[in-house]
N, C-alpha and C positions, 0 to 999 in steps of 0.2 A: 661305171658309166658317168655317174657326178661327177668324179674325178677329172676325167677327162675330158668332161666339158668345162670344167671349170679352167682346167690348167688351159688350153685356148684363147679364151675370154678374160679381158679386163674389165672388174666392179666399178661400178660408177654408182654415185649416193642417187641415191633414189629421192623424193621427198615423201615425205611420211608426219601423220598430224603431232602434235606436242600434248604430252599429256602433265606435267608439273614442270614449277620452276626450281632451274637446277643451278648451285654452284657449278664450276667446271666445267659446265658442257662442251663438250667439243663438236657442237651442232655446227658454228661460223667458222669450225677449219675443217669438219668434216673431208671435206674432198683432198686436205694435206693428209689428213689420216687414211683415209682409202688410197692414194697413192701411195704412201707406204705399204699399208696391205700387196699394192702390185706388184711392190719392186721386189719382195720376199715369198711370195701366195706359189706353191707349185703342186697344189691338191692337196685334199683331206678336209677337213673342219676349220674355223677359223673360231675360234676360243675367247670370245668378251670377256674375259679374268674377272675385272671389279666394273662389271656392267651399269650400275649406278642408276640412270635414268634411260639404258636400253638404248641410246638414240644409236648405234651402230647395228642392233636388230633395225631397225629401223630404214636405215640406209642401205644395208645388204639383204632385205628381203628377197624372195623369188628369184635369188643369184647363188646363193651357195648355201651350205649348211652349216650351222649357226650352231654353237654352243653359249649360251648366256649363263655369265654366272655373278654372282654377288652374292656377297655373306647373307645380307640385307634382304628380307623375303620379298617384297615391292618388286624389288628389281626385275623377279623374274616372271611375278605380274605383267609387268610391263613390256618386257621382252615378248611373253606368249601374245600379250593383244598384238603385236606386230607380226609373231610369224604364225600363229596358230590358223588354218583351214578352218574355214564355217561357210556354212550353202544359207544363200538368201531366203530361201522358202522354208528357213527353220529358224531361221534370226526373229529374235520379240523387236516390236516396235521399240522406240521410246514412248510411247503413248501407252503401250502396254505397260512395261515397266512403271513410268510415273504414277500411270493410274490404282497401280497395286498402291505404292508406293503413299500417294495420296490417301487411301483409305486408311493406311495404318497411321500415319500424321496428324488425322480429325482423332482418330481411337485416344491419341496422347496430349492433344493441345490443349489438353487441362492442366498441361501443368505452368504453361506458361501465363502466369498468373498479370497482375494490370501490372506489379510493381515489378514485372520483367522484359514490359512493353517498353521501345522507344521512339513511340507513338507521339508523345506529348513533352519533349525534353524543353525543358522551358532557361539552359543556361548547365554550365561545366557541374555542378555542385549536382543537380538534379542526375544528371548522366555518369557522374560515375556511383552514383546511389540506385542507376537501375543496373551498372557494372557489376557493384558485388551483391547485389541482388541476384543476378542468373550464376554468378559462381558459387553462389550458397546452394546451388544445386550440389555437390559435391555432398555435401553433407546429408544428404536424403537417401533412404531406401526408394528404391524401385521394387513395383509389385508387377513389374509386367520383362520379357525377357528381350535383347537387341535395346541396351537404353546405354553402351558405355560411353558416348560421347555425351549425351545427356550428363551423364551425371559426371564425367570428369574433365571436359572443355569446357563447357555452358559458360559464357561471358570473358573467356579466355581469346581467343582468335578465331572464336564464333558465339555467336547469340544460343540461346536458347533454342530458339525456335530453328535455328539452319541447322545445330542438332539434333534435333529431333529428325528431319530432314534426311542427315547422315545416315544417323542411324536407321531409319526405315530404308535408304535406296539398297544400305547394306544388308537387311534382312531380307530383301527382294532379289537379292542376289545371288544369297543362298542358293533360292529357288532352280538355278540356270547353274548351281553347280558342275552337274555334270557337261554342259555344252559347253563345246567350244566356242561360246561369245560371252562365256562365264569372264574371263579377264578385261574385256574390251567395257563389258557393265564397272568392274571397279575399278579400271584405268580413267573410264569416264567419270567415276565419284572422285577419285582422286585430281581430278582436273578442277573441278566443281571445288572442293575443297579451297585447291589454291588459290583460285579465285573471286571466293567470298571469305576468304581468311582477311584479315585485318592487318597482317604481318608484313612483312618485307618479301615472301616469299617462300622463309623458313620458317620453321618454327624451333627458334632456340628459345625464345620468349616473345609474348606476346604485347602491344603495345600499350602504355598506360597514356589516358586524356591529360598533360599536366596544361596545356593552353587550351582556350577556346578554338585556335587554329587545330590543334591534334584533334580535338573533339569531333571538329570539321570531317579532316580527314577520317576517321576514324569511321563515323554515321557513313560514309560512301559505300562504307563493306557491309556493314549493319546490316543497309538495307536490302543487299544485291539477297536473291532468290536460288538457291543450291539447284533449285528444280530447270532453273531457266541456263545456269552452265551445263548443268549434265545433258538438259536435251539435245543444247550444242552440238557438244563434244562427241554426243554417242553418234549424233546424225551424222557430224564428220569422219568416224571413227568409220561406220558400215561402206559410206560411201565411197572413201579414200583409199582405205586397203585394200588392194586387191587379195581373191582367194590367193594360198600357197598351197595348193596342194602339188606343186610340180617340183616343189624340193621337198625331200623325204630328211628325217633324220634331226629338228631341228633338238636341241637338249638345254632345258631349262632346270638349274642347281642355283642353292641356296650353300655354298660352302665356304669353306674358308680356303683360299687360294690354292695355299701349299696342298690339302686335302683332292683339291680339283683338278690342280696338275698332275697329280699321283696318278689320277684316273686317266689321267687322257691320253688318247689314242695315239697323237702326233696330227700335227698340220701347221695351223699359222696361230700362234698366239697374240692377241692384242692386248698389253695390260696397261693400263693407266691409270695406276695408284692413286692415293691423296700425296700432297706433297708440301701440306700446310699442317699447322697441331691440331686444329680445330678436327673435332670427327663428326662424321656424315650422321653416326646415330644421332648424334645430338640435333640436328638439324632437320632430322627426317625421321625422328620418332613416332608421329604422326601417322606418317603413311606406312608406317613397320605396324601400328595399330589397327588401323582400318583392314589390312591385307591379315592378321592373323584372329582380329575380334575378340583377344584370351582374356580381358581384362587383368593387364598386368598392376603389378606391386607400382605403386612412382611411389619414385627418389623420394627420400625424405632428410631433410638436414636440420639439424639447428629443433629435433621434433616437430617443423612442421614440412608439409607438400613445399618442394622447390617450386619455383614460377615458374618454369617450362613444363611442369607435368610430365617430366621424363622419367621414361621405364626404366626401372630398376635393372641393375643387369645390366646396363645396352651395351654395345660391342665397343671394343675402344684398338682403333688397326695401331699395327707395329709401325705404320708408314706415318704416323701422326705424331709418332712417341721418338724424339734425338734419340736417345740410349739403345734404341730399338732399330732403329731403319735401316742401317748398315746390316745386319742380322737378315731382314726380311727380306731386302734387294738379293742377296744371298740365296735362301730359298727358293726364290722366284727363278733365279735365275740356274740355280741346282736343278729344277724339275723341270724347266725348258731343255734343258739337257740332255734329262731322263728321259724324254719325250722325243727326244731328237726334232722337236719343233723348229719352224722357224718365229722371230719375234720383230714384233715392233711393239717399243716401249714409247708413249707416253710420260715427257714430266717436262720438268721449267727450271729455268736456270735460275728462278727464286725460290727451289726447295729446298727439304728438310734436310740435303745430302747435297753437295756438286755433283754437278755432270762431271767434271772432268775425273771425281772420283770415281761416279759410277759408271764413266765408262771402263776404268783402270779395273774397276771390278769383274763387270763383265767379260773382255781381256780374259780376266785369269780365271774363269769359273767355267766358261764357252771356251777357250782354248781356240789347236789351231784346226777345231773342225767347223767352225764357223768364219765367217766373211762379216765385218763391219761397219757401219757407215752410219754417220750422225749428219742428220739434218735439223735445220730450224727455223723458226717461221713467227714474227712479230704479232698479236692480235693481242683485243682486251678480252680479259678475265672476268667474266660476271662473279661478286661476290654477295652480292644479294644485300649488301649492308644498307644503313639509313641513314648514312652521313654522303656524305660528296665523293665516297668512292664505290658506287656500285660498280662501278666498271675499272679494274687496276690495270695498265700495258704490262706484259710479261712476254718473255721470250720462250714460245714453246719448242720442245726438243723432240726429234723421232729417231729412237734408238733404233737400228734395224740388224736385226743378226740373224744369217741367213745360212741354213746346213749344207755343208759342202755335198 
């Protein structure tokens, strides 16, 4: 029956609230991307590949059935706060929520001692002496349990105190595990987050005061309130989405591409790789912590903690690695196959591979049981940087390959 309402009907992006800020997002061509979805969509599931920050759950809610996937646990966070079903008269307040939240915040504000206050910064010297003040949190036991940002962000791209914060909205969250407004609670920390970070956005590192002007800037996040973005976000979050309970089947993974194409049924694949070196763990290790709480190993080089506090381990894609990407486009495009899916690829003709390669690839991987057609569409690129190019112009591309 979905099928065949669907095959009728053309998706159109819906708007839906923003929960982090994302390299890549393809929120401002959105509506190029769902037109490709049209030209190729003939029933079945439509498959987010490297869903990233969800925003195509997002847009395709309450139209079809969604498969979201990303290696990246977050990802699928965030996908569920988009398509998950919850009834209003079983939803917690934010009032609720904060107010647990607040109680467990008084239990811990002993630890935020005067000389991690920046209460009284009287000049640069003063400020970054309450700086490594609150990262000497690092180096402390905790006797109480939900303290890992406490102890291993504290004065990194948040204070003290907005850990502490953290970390209670995330033990409050637990709580609400089993309901389905469990994700939309840490889509809304994860918002809160990004926006009392002190960062650019990401967190590959955090910023150091070397001017009284950084210092400036820097005190603007200091001071913001974790408690005052989550209440936001969560109000927007209840209000804006509507229930889904009238599409069935939506399927939230954490895998790794090749692993997730193996699985899947057949329908419309959307992938849209990275296509730069840089990798998304690194940049969103962060929010791969808040979403899993394991207190993982960070990196360590040189014997001591690197300045990003990056998890040991983190995922590092083939699409990020030249010797690799040819390899991986391969894959991708093997288990499309296998699937007998149809596709629309995402990428830019300033990545790690040409287009005119990859489509020479696809060509001979898709064969003559597929139809295809390349579009393209001029927009800027959010890169999140801190020099003069957050925003780069690039040329994006929509691979579309379509089963006879």
């Amino acid at each position: 029956m979905l099928d065949q309402v669907a095959q009728k009907s053309k998706f159109s992006a819906y708007e839906y609230p923003h929960y982090i800020k994302y390299m890549g997002s393809k929120t401002k061509i959105m509506d190029f991307v769902i037109d490709g979805i049209n030209d190729v969509y003939d029933g079945g599931m439509v498959l987010d590949l490297f869903a990233g920050s969800a925003s195509l759950s997002g847009a395709l809610r309450n139209q079809v059935a969604v498969h979201s996937n990303d290696i990246q646990e977050y990802s699928a966070v965030l996908a569920a706060s988009y398509l998950t079903a919850y009834s209003d008269s079983k939803t917690p307040s934010s009032e609720e929520i904060l107010g647990k939240a607040e109680r467990i915040v008084k239990e811990h504000l002993h630890v935020v001692t005067d000389e991690l206050k920046y209460n009284n910064i009287d000049g640069l010297e003063n400020f970054n002496e309450v700086e490594k003040s609150n990262r000497y949190l690092i180096e402390l036991k905790f006797d109480y349990d939900y303290h890992l940002f406490s102890k291993n962000y504290s004065g990194t791209w948040w204070t003290a105190e907005q850990c502490i914060w953290i970390d209670a909205l995330r033990e409050v969250a637990e709580q609400y595990k089993r309901s389905p407004v469990y994700p939309v609670i840490i889509s809304s920390l994860m918002y809160a987050m990004a926006y009392t970070s002190q960062g650019t956005g990401h967190y590959a590192q955090y910023r150091d005061a070397k001017t009284i002007s950084s210092m400036k800037d820097i005190m603007i996040y200091r001071k913001r309130e974790v408690s005052h973005y989550f209440n936001r976000k969560y109000n927007d979050a209840i209000r804006d989405i509507p229930e889904s309970e009238n599409i069935k089947g939506h399927k939230f993974t954490s895998l790794d591409f090749s692993d997730c194409l193996e699985s899947f049924d057949g329908g419309t694949v959307y992938a849209d790789p990275p296509y730069c070196f840089v990798h998304y763990s690194r940049f969103y290790h962060a929010l791969e912590t808040i979403v899993k709480y394991d207190y993982p190993e960070l990196q360590i080089k040189g014997g001591r903690i690197v300045k990003g506090r990056y998890r040991e381990n983190r995922h590092q894609s083939p699409f990020c690695i030249k010797t690799q990407v040819g390899n991986a486009f391969e894959r991708m495009f093997q288990g499309v196959r296998k699937s007998q899916s149809n596709l629309v690829l995402s990428y830019s003709k300033n990545g790690m591979i040409d287009i005119e390669k990859l489509e020479k690839l696809a060509l001979e991987i898709l064969g003559r049981k597929y139809e295809l057609d390349l579009l393209s569409r001029d927009y800027k690129h959010m890169t999140l940087g801190r020099q003069g190019d957050r925003h780069r112009d690039v040329e994006e591309c929509l691979l579309l390959a379509k089963h006879k």
